[in-house]
N, C-alpha and C positions, 0 to 999 in steps of 0.2 A: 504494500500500500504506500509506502514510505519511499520507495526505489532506495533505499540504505543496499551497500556493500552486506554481504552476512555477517560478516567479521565486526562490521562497523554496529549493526543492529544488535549483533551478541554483545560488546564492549559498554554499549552503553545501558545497555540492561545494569551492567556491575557498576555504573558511577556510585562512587560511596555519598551513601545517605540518599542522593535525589535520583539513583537508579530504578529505584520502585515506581516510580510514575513512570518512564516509557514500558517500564518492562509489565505495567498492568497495560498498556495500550497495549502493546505487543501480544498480550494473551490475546485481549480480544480481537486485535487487525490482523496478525500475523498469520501468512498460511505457511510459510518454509517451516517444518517440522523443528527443525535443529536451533533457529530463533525463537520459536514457541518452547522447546523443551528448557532451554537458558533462560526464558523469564522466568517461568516457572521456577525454576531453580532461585533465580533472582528474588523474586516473591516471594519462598518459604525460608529464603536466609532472613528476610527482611523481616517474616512472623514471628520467626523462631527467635529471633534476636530480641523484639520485643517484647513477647511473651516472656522470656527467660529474664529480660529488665522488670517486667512489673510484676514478676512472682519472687526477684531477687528484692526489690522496695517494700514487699508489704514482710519482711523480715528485719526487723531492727540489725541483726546480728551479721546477715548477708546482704544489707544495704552496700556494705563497702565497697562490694564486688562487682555492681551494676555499671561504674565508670570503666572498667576495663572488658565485662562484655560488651558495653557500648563499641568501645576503643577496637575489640577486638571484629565484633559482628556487621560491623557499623562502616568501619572503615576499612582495617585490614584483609580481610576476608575479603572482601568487594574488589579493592584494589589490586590483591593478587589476581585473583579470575578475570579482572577488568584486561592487566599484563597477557593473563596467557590468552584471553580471547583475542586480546587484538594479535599475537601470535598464532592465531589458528588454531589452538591446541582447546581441547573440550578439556573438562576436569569434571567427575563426575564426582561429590561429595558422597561421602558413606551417608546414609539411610536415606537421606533427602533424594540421592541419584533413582533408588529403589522404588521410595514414595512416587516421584515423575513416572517413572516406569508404568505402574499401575495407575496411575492417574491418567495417561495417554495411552494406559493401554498396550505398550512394548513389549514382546516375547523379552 
């Protein structure tokens, strides 16, 4: 829909932090399977990440920890994938890679 590069569509699914907005557009515009499987993926770093901050805050004890998932889910994590997308290379995350699978439906 976008006439993006695949490489370029996948890359910015990963922008840290504001990659979650193209890569929900991408679910729903995208027909190349391989930029729909990457938002996805894009997507559920970006739940998971959240979820595991607002379940780390409502813990007095584990509040501490929430700035470095941030740090880590938020930023790092995106930015690596972001590198190796724009290098052509897929990285499939352990369970999340699985979750897609089933979610699309993939042997």
């Amino acid at each position: 829909m976008f006439n993006l590069e695949e490489k370029t569509a996948i890359a910015t699914c990963y922008i840290p932090v504001l990659g979650v907005l193209p890569a929900l557009v991408f679910l729903i515009t995208e027909k190349n399977p391989k930029v729909k499987w990457q938002a996805w993926q894009a997507v559920l770093i970006w739940a998971t990440v959240w979820a595991a901050g607002w379940l780390l805050e409502t813990s007095m004890f584990l509040r501490q920890l929430t700035p470095a998932i941030n740090l880590g889910g938020m930023i790092a994590l995106p930015l690596f994938l972001l590198i190796k997308a724009s290098s052509g290379e897929t990285v499939k995350l352990p369970f999340l890679g699985e979750l897609i699978d089933k979610i699309l439906k993939k042997p």
